[in-house]
C-alpha positions in Angstrom: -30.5 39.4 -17.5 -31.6 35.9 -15.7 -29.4 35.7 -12.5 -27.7 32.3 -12.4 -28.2 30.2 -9.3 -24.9 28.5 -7.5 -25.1 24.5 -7.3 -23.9 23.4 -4.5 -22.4 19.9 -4.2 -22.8 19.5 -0.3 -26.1 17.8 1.0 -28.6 19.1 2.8 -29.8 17.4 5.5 -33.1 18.3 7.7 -33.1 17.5 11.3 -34.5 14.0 12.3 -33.3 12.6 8.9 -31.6 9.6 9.7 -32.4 7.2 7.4 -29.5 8.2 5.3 -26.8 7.4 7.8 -28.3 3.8 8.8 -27.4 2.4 5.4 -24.0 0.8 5.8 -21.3 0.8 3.0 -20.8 -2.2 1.0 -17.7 -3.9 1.1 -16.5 -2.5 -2.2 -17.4 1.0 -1.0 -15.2 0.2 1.9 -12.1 -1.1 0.0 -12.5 1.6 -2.4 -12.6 4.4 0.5 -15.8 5.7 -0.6 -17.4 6.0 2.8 -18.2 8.1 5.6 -17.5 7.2 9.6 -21.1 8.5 11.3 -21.2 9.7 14.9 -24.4 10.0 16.4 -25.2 12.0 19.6 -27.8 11.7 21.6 -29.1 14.0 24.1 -30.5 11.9 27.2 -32.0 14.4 29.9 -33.0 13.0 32.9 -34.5 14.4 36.1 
């Protein structure tokens, strides 16, 4: 009996990938609501 593997729908993102979240939505993305807001944090360490 083959065991059936779960899809999931939710991406999976490997740290330092950012080229995804540079692309901005088009306008008709936008006025269709098919769009994500983006926050980026930055760590800054200084001595």
């Amino acid at each position: 009996m083959k065991k059936e593997r779960k899809k999931t729908t939710r991406p999976r993102v490997a740290p330092g990938m950012s080229d995804f979240s540079e692309k901005k939505a088009t306008r008709e993305e936008i006025r269709k609501g098919n769009f994500t807001r983006v926050t980026r944090l930055s760590y800054d360490e200084t001595d």
